[in-house]
VORO-356290 format. One record per residue (C-alpha): residue in one letter; x, y, z. Coordinates in steps of 0.05 Angstrom, whole numbers, padded with zeros to 5 digits, always signed. Each point is the difference from the previous one (the first is absolute). Layout:
aXYZ...
This chain:
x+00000+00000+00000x+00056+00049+00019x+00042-00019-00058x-00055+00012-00055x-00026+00067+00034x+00075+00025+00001x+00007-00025-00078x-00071+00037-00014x+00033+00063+00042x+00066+00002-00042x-00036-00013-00064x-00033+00058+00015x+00047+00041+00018x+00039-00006-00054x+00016+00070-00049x-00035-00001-00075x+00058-00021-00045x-00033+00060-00047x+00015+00059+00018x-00049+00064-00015x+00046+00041-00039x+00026-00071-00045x-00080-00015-00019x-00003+00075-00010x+00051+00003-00043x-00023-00047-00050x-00067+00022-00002x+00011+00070-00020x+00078+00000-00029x+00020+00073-00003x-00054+00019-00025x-00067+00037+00026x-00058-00044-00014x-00078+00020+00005x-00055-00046+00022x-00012-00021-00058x+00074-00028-00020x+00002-00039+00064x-00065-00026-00019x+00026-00030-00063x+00066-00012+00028x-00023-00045+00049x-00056-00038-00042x+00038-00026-00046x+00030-00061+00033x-00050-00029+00048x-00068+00006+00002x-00001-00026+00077x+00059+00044+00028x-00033+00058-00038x-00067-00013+00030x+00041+00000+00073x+00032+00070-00018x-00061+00029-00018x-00045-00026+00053x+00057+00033+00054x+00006+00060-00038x-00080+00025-00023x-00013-00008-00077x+00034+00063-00021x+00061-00010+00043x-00023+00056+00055x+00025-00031+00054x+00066-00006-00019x-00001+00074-00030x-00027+00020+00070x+00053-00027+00030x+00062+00011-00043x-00015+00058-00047x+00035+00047+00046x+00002+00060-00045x-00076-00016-00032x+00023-00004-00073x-00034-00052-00016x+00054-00039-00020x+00044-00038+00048x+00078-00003-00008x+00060-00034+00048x+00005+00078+00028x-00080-00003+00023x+00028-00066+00033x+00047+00027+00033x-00035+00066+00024x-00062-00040+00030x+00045-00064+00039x-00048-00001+00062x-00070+00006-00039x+00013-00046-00056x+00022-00061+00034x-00029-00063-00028x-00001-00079+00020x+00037-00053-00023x-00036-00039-00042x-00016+00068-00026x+00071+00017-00030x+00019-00073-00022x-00068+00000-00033x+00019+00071-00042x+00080-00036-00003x-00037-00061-00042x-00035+00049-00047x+00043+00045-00019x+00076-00023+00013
């Protein structure tokens, strides 16, 4: 019992082996990319890990522009990222999901 709760605990514990600004990073490049570019950006490759993103995110990507867009431009680039660390945090699955579309 103590030995599978302290595997569950260190399993848990464990870091993401993504990190934010790596999945970042290969969804948007260098470049600045609308709501609309991510959209077809991250469709392209799999239906169900698109479905995921989008069902996190709202259908037009507002929650990540919420979050990230840090100078409202309506386009998000690495320097957005950067600007808005604490508010656009996301989860793990989250940025392996967006490293398997778009890396």
């Amino acid at each position: 019992m103590r030995v599978t709760l302290f595997c569950l605990l260190f399993a848990f514990s464990q870091a993401c082996s993504i990190s934010r600004e790596k999945a970042f990073k290969c969804l948007l490049k260098d470049k600045c990319l609308s709501k609309v570019q991510i959209y077809r950006k991250t469709r392209l490759k799999s239906r169900l890990q698109s479905t995921y993103i989008l069902a996190k995110e709202g259908s037009k990507y507002e929650k990540l522009f919420d979050d990230c867009d840090s100078d409202l431009s309506g386009c998000l680039d690495m320097a957005d990222i950067s600007a808005s660390s604490t508010s656009c945090t996301r989860s793990c699955r989250w940025l392996k999901t967006i490293v398997d579309l778009t890396c």
